[in-house]
N, CA, C, O and CB atoms as a CASP TS submission, in Angstrom:
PFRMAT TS
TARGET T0000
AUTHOR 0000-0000-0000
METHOD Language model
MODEL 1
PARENT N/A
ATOM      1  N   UNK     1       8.673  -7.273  19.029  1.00  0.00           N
ATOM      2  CA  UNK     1       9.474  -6.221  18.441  1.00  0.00           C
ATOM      3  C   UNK     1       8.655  -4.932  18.500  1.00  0.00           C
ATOM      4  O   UNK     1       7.480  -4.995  18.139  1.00  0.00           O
ATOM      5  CB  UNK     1       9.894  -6.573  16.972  1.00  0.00           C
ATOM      6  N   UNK     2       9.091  -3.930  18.862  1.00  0.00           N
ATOM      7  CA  UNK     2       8.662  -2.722  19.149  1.00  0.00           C
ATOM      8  C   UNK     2       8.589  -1.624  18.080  1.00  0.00           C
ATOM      9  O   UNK     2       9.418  -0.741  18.303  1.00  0.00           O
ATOM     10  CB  UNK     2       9.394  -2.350  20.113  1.00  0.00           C
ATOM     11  N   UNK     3       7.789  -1.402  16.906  1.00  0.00           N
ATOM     12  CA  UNK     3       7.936  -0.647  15.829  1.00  0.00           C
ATOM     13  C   UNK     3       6.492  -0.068  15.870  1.00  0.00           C
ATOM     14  O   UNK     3       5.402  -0.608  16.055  1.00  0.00           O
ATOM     15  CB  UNK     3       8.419  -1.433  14.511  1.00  0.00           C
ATOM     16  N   UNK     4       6.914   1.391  15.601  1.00  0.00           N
ATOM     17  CA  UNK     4       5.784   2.139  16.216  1.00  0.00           C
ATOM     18  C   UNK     4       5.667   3.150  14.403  1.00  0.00           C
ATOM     19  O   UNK     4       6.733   3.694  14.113  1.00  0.00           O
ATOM     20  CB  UNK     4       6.357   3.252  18.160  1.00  0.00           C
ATOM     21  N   UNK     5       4.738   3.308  13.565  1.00  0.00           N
ATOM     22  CA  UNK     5       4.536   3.532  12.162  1.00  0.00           C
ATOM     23  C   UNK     5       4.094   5.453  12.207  1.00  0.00           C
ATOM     24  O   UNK     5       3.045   5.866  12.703  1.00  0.00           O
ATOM     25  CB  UNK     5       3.084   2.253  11.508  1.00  0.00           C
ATOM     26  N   UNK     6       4.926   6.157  11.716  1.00  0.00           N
ATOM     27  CA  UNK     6       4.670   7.367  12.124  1.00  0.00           C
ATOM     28  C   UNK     6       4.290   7.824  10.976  1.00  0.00           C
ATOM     29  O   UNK     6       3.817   8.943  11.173  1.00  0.00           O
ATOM     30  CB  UNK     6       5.647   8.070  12.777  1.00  0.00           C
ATOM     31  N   UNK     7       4.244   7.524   9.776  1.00  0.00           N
ATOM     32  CA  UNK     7       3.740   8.266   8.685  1.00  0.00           C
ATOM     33  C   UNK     7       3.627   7.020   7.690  1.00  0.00           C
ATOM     34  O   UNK     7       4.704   6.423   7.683  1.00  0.00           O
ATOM     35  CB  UNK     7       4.737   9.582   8.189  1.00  0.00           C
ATOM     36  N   UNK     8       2.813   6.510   6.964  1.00  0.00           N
ATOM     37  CA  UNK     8       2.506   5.920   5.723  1.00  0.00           C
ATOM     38  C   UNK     8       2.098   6.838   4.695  1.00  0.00           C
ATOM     39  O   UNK     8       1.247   7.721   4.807  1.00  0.00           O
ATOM     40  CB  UNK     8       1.534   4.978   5.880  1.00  0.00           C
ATOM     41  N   UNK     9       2.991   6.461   3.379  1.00  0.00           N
ATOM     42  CA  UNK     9       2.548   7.620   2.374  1.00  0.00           C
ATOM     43  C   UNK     9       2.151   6.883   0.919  1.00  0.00           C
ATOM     44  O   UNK     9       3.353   6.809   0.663  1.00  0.00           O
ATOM     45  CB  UNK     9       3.925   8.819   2.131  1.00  0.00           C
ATOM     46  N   UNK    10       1.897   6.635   0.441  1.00  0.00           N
ATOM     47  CA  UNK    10       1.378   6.085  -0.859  1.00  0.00           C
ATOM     48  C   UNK    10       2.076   7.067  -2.016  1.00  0.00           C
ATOM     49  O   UNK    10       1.604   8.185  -2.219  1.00  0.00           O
ATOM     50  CB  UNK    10      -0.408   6.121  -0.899  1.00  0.00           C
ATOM     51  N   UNK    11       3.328   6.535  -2.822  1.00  0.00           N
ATOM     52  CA  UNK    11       3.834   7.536  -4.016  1.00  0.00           C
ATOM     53  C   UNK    11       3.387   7.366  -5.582  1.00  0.00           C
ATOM     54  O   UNK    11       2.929   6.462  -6.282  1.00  0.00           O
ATOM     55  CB  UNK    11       5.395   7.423  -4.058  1.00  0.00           C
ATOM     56  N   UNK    12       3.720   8.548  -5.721  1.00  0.00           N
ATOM     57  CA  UNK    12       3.215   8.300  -7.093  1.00  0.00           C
ATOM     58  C   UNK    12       3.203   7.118  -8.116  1.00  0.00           C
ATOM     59  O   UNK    12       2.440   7.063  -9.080  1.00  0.00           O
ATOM     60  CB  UNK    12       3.732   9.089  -7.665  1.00  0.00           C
ATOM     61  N   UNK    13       4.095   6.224  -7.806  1.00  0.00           N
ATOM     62  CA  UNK    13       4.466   4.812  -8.384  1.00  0.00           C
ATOM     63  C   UNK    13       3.542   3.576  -7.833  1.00  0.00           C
ATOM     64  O   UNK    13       3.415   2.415  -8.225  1.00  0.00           O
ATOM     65  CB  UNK    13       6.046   4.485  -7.982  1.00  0.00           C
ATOM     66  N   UNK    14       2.954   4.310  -6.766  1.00  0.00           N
ATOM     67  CA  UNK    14       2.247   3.321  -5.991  1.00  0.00           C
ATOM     68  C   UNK    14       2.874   2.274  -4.885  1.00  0.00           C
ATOM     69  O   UNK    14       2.320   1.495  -4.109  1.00  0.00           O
ATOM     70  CB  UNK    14       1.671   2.586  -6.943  1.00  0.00           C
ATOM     71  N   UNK    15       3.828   2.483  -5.054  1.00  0.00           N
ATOM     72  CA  UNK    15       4.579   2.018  -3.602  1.00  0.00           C
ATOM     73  C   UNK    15       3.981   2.617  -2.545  1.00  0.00           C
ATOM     74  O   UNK    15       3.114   3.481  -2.415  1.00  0.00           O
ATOM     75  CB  UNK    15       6.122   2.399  -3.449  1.00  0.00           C
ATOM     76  N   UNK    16       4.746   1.858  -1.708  1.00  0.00           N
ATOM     77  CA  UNK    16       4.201   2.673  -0.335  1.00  0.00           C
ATOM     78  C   UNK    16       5.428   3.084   0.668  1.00  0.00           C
ATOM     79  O   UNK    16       6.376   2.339   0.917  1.00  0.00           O
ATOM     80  CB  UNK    16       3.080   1.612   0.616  1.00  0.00           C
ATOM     81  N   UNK    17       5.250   4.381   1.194  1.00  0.00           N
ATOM     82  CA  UNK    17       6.632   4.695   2.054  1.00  0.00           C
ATOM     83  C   UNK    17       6.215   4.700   3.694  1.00  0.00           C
ATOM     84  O   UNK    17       5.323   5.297   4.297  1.00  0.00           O
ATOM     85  CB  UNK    17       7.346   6.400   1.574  1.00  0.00           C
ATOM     86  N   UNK    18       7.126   3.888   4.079  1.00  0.00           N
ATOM     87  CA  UNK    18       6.714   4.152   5.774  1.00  0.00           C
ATOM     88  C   UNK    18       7.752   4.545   6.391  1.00  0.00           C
ATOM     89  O   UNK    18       8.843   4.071   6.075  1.00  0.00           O
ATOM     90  CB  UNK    18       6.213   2.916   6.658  1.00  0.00           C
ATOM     91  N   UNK    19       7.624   5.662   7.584  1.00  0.00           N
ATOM     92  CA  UNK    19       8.194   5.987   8.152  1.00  0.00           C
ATOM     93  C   UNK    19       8.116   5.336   9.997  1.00  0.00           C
ATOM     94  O   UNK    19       7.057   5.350  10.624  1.00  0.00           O
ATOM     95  CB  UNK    19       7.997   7.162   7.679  1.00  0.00           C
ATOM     96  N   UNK    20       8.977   5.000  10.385  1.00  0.00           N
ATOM     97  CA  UNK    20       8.507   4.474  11.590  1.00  0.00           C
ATOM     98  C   UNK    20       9.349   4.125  12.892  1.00  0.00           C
ATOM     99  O   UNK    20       9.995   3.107  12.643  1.00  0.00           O
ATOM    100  CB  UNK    20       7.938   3.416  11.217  1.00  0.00           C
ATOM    101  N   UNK    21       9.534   4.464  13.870  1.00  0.00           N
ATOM    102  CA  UNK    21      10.081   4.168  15.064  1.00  0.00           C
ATOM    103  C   UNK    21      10.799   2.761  15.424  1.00  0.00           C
ATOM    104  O   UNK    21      10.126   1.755  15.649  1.00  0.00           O
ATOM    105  CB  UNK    21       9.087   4.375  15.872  1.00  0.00           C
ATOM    106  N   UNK    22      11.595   2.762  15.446  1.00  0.00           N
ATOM    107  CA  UNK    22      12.215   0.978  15.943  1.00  0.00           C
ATOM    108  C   UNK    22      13.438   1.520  16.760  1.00  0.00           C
ATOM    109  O   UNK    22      14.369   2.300  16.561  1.00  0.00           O
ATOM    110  CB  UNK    22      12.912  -0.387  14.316  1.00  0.00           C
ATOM    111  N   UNK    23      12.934   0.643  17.881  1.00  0.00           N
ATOM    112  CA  UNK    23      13.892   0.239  18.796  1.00  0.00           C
ATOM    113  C   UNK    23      15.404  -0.033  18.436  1.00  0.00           C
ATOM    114  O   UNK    23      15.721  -0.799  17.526  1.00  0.00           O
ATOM    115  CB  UNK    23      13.390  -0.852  19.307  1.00  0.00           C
ATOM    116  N   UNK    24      16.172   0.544  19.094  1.00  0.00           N
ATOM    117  CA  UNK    24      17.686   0.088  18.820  1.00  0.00           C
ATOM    118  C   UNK    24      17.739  -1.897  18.886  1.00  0.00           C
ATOM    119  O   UNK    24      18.019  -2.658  17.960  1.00  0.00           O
ATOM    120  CB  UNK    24      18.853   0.969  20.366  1.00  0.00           C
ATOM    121  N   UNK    25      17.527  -2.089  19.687  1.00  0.00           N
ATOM    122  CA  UNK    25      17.805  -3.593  20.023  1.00  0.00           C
ATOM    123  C   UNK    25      16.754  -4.215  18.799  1.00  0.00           C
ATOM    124  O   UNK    25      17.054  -5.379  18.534  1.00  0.00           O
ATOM    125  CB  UNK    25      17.337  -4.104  21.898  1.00  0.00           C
ATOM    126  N   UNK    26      16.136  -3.937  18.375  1.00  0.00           N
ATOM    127  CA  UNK    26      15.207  -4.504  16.888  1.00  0.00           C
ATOM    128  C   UNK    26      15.819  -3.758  15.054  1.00  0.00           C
ATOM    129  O   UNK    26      15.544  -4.078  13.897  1.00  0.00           O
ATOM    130  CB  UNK    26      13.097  -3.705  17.235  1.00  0.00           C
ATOM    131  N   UNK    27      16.571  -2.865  15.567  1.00  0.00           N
ATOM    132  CA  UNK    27      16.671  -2.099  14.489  1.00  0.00           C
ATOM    133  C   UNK    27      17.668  -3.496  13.673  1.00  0.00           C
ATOM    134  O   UNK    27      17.091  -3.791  12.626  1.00  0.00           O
ATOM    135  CB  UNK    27      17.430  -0.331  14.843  1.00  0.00           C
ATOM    136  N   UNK    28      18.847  -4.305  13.870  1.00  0.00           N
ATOM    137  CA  UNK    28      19.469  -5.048  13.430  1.00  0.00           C
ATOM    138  C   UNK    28      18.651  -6.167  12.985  1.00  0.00           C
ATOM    139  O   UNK    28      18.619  -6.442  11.785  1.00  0.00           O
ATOM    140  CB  UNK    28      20.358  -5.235  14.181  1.00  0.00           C
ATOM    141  N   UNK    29      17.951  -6.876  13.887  1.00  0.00           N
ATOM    142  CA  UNK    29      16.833  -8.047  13.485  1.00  0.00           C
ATOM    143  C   UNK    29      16.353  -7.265  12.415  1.00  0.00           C
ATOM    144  O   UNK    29      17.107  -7.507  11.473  1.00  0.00           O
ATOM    145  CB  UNK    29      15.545  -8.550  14.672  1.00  0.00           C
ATOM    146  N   UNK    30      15.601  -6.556  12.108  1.00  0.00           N
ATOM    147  CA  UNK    30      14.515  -5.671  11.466  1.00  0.00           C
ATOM    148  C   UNK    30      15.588  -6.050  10.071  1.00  0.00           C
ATOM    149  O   UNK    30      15.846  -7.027   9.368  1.00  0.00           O
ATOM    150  CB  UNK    30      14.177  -3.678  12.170  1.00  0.00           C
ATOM    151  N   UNK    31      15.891  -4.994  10.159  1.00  0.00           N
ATOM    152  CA  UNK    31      17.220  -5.183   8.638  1.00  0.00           C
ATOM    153  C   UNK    31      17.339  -6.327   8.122  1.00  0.00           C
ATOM    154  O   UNK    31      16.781  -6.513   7.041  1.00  0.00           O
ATOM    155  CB  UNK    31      18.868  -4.966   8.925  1.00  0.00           C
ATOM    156  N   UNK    32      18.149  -7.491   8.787  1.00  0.00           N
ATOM    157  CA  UNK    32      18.089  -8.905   8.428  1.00  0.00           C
ATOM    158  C   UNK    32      16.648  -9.354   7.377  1.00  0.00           C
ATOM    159  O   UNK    32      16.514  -9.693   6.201  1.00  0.00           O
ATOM    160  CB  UNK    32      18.062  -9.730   9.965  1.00  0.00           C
ATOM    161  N   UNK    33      15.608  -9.105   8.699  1.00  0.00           N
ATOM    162  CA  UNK    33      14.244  -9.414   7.783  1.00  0.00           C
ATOM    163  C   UNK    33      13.761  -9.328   6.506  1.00  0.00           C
ATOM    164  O   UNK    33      13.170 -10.083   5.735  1.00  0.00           O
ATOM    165  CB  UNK    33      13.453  -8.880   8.109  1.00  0.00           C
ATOM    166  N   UNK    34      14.357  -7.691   6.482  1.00  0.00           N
ATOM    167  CA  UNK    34      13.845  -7.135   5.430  1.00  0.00           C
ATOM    168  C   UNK    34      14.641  -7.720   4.304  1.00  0.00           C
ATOM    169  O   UNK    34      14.160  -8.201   3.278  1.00  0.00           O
ATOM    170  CB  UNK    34      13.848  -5.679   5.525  1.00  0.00           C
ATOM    171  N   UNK    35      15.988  -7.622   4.625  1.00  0.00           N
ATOM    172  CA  UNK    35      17.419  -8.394   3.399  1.00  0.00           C
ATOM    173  C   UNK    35      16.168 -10.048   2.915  1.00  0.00           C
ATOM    174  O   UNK    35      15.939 -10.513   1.799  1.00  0.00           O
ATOM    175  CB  UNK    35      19.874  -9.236   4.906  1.00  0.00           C
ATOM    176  N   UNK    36      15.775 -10.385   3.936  1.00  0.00           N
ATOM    177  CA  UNK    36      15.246 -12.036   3.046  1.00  0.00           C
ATOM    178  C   UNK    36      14.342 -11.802   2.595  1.00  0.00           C
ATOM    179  O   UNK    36      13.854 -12.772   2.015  1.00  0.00           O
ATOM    180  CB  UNK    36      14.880 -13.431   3.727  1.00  0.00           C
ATOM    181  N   UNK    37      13.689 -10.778   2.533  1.00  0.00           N
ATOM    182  CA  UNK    37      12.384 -10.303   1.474  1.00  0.00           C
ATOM    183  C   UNK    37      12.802  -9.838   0.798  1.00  0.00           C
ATOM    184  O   UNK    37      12.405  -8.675   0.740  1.00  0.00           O
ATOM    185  CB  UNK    37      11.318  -9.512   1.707  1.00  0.00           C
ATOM    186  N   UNK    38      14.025 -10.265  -0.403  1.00  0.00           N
ATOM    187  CA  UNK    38      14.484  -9.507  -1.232  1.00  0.00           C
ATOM    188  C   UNK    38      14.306  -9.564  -2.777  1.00  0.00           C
ATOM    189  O   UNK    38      14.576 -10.427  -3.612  1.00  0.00           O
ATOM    190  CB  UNK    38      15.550  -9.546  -0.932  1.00  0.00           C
ATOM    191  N   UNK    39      13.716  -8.246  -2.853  1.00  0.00           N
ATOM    192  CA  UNK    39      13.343  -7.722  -4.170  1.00  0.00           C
ATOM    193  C   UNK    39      11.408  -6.741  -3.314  1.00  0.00           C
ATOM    194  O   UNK    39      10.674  -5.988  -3.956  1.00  0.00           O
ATOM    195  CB  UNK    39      13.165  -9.626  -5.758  1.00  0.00           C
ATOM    196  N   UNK    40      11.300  -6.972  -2.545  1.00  0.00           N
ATOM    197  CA  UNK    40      10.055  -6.324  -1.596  1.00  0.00           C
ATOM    198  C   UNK    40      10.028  -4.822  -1.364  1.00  0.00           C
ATOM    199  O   UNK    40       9.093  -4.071  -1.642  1.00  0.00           O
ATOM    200  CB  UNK    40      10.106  -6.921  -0.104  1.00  0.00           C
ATOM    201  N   UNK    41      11.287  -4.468  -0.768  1.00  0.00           N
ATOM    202  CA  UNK    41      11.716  -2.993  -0.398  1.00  0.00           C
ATOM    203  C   UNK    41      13.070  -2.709  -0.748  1.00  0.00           C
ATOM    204  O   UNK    41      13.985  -3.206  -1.404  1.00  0.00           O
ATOM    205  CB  UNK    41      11.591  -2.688   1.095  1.00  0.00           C
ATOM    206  N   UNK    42      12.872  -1.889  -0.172  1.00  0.00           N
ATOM    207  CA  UNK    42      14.668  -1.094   0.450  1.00  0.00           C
ATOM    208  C   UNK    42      14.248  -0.369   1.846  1.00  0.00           C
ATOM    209  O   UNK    42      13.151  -0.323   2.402  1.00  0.00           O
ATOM    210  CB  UNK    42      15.532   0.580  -0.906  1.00  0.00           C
ATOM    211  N   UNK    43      15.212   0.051   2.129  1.00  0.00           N
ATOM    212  CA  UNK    43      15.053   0.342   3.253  1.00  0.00           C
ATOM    213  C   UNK    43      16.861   1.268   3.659  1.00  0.00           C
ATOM    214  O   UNK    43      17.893   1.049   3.026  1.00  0.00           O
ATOM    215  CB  UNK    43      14.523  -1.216   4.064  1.00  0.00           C
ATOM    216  N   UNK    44      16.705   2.389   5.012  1.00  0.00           N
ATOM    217  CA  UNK    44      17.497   2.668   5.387  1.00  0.00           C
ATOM    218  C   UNK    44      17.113   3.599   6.726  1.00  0.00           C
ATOM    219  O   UNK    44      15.965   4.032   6.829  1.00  0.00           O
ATOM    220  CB  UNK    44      18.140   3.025   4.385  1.00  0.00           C
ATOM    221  N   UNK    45      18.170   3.904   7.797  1.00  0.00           N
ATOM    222  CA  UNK    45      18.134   4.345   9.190  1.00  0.00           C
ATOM    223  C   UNK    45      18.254   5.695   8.710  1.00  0.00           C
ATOM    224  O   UNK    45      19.252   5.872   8.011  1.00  0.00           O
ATOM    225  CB  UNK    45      19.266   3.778  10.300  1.00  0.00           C
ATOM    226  N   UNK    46      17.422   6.827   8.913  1.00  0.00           N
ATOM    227  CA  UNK    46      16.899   8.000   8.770  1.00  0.00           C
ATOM    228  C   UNK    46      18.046   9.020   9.598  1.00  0.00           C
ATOM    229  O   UNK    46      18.934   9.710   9.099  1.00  0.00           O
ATOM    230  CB  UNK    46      15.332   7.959   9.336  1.00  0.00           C
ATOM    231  N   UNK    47      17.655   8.831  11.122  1.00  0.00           N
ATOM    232  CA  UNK    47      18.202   9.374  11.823  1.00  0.00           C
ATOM    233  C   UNK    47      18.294   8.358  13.552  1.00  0.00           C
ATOM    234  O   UNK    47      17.420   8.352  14.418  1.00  0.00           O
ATOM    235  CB  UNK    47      17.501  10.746  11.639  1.00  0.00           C
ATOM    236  N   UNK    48      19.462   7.704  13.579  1.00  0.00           N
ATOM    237  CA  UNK    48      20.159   6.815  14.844  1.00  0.00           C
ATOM    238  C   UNK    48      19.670   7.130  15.814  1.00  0.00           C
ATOM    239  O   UNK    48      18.943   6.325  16.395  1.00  0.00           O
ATOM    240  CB  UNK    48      21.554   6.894  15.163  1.00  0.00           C
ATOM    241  N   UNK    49      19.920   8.555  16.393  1.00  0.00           N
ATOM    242  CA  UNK    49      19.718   9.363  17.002  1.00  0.00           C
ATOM    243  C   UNK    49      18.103   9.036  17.634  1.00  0.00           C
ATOM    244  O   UNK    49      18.032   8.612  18.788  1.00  0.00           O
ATOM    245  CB  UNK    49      20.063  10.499  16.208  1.00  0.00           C
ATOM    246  N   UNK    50      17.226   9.184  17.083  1.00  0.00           N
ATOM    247  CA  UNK    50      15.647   8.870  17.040  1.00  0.00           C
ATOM    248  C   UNK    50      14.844   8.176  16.638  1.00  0.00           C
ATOM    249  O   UNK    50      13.614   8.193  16.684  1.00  0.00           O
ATOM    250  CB  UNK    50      15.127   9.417  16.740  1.00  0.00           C
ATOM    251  N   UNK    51      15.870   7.249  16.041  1.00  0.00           N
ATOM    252  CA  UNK    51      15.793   5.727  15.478  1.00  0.00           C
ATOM    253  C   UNK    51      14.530   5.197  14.562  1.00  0.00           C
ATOM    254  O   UNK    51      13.922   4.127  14.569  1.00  0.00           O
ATOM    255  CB  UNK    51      15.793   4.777  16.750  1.00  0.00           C
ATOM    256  N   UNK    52      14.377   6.491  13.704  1.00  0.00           N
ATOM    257  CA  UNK    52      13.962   6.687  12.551  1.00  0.00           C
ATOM    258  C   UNK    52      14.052   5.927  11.445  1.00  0.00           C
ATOM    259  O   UNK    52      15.194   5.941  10.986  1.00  0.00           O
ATOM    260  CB  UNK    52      14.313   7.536  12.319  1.00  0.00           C
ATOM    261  N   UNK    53      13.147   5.148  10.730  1.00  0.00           N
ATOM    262  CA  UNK    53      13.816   3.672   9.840  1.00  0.00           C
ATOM    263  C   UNK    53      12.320   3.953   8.768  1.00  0.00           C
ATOM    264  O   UNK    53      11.097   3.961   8.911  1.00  0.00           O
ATOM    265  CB  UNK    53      13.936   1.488  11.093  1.00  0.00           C
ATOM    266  N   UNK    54      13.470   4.189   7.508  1.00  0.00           N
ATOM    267  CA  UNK    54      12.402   4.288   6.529  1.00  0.00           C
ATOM    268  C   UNK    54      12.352   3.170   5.557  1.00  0.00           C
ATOM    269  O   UNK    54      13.428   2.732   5.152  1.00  0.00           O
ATOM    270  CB  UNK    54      12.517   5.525   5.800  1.00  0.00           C
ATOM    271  N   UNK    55      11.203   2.633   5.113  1.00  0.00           N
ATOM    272  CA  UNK    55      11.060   1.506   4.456  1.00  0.00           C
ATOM    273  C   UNK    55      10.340   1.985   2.671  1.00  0.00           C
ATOM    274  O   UNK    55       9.292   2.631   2.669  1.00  0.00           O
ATOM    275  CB  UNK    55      10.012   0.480   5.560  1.00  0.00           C
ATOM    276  N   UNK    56      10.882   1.672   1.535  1.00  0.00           N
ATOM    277  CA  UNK    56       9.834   1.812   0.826  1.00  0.00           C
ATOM    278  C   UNK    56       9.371   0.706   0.183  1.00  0.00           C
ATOM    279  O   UNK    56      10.307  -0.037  -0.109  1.00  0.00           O
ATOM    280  CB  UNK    56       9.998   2.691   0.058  1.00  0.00           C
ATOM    281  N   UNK    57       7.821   0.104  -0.313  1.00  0.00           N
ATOM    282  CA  UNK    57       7.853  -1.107  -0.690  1.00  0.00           C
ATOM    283  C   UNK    57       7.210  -0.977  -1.575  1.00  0.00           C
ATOM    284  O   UNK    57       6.245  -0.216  -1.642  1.00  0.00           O
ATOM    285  CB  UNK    57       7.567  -2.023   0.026  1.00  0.00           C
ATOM    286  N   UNK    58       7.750  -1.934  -2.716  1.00  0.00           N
ATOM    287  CA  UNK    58       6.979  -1.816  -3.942  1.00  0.00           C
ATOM    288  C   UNK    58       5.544  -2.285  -4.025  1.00  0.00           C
ATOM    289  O   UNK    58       4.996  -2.912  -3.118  1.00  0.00           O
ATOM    290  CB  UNK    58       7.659  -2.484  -4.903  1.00  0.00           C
ATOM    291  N   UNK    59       4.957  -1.939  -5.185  1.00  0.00           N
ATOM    292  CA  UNK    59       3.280  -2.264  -5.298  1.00  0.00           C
ATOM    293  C   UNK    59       3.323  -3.737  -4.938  1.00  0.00           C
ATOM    294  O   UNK    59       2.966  -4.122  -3.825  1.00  0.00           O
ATOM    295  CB  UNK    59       2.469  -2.002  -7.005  1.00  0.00           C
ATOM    296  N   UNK    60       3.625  -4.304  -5.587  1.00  0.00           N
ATOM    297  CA  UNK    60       3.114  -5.751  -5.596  1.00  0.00           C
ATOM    298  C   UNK    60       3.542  -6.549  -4.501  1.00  0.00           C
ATOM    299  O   UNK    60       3.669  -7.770  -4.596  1.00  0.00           O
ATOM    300  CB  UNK    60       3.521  -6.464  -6.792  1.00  0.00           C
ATOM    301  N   UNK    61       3.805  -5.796  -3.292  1.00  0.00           N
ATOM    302  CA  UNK    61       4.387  -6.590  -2.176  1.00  0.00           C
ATOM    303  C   UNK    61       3.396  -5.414  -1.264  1.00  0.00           C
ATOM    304  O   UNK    61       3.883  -5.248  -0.146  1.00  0.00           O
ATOM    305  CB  UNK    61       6.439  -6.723  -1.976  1.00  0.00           C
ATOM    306  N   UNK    62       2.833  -5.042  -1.370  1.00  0.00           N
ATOM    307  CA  UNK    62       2.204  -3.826  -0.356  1.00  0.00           C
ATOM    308  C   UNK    62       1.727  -4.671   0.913  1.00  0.00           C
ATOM    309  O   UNK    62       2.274  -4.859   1.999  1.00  0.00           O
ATOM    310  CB  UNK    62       0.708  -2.861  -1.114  1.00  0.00           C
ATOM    311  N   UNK    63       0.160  -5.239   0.234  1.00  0.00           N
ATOM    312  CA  UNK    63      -0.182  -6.295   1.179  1.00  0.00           C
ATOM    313  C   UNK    63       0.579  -7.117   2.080  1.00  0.00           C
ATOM    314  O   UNK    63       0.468  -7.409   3.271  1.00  0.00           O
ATOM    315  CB  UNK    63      -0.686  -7.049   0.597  1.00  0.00           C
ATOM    316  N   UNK    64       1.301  -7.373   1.255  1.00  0.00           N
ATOM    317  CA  UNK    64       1.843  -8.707   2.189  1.00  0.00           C
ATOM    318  C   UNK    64       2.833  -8.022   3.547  1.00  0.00           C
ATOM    319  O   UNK    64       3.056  -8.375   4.705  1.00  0.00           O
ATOM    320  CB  UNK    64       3.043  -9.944   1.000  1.00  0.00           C
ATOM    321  N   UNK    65       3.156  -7.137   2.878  1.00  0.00           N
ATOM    322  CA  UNK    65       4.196  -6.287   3.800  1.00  0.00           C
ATOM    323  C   UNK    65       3.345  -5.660   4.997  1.00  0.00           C
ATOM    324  O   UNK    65       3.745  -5.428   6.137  1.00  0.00           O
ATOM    325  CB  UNK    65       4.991  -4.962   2.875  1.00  0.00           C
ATOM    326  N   UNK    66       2.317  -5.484   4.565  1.00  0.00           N
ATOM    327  CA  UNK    66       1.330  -4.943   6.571  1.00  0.00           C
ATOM    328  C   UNK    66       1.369  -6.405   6.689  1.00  0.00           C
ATOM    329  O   UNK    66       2.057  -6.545   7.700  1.00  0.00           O
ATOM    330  CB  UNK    66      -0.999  -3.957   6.818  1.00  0.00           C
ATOM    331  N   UNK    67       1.067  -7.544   6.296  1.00  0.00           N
ATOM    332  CA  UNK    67       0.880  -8.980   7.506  1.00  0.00           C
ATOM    333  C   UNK    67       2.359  -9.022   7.860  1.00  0.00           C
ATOM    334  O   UNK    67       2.487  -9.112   9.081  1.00  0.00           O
ATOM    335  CB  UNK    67       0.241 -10.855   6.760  1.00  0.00           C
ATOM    336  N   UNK    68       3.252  -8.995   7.361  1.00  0.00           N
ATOM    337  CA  UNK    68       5.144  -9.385   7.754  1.00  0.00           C
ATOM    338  C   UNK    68       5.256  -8.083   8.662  1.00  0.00           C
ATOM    339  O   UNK    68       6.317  -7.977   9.277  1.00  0.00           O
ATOM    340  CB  UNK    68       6.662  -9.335   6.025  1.00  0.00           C
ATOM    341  N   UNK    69       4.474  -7.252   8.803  1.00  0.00           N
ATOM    342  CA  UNK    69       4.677  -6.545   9.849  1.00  0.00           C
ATOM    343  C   UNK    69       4.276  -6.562  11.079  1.00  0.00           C
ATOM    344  O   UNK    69       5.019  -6.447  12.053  1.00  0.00           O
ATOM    345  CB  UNK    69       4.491  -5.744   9.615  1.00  0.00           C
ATOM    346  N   UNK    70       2.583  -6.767  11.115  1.00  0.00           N
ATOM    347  CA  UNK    70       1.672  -7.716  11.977  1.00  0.00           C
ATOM    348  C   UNK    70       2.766  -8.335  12.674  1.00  0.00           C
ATOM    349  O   UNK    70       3.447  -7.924  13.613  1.00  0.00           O
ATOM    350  CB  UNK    70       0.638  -8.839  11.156  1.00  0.00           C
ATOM    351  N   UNK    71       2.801  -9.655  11.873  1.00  0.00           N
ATOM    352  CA  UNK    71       3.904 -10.738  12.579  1.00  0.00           C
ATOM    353  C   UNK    71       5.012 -10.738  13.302  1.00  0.00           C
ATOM    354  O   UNK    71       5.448 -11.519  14.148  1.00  0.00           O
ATOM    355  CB  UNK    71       4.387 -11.344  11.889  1.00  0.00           C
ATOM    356  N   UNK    72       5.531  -9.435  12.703  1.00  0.00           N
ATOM    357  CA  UNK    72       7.381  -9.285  13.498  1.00  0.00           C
ATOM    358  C   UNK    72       6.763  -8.626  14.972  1.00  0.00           C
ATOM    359  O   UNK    72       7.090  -9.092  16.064  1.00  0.00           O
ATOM    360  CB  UNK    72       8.942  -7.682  12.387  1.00  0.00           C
ATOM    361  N   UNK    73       6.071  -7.775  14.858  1.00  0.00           N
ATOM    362  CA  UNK    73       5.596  -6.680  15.849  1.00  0.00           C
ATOM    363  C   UNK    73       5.134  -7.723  16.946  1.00  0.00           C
ATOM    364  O   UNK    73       5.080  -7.112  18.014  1.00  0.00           O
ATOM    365  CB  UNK    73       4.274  -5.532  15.235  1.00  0.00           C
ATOM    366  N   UNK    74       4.749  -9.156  17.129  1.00  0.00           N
ATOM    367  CA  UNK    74       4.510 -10.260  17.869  1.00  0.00           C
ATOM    368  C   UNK    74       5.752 -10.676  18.684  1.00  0.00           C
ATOM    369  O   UNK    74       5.862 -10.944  19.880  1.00  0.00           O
ATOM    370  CB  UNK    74       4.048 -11.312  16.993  1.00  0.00           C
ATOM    371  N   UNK    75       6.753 -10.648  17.571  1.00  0.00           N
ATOM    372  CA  UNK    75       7.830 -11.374  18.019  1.00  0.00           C
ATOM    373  C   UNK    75       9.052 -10.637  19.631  1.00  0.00           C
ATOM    374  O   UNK    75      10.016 -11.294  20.025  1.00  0.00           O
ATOM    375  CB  UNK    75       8.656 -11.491  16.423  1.00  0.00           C
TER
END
């Protein structure tokens, strides 16, 4: 899967916000993923157009969320 991370931001809550590139043909898989990690993030498509996909994830899932990213980025 082709997801390319264009900005990581750390918010005041301590979440973490990523901004990041995904492929049209991954953008649907991607979503799915994220739906079964649920209660982890939210998430939504920025701009289609440039296929812009912003994720935010709460503190206590931070970690785990760079390895579930690691991993998909394999697939």
């Amino acid at each position: 899967m082709e997801i390319q991370i264009v900005k990581k931001e750390k918010m005041p809550d301590a979440s973490v916000h990523y901004k990041m590139i995904v492929q049209p043909r991954d953008l649907i898989i991607l979503g799915y993923l994220l739906e079964s990690l649920e209660g982890w993030s939210y998430y939504t498509t920025i701009d289609k157009k440039e296929n812009i996909f912003s994720v935010e994830v709460i503190k206590a899932f931070t970690e785990k969320f760079e390895l579930f990213l690691e991993d998909i980025k394999r697939l």
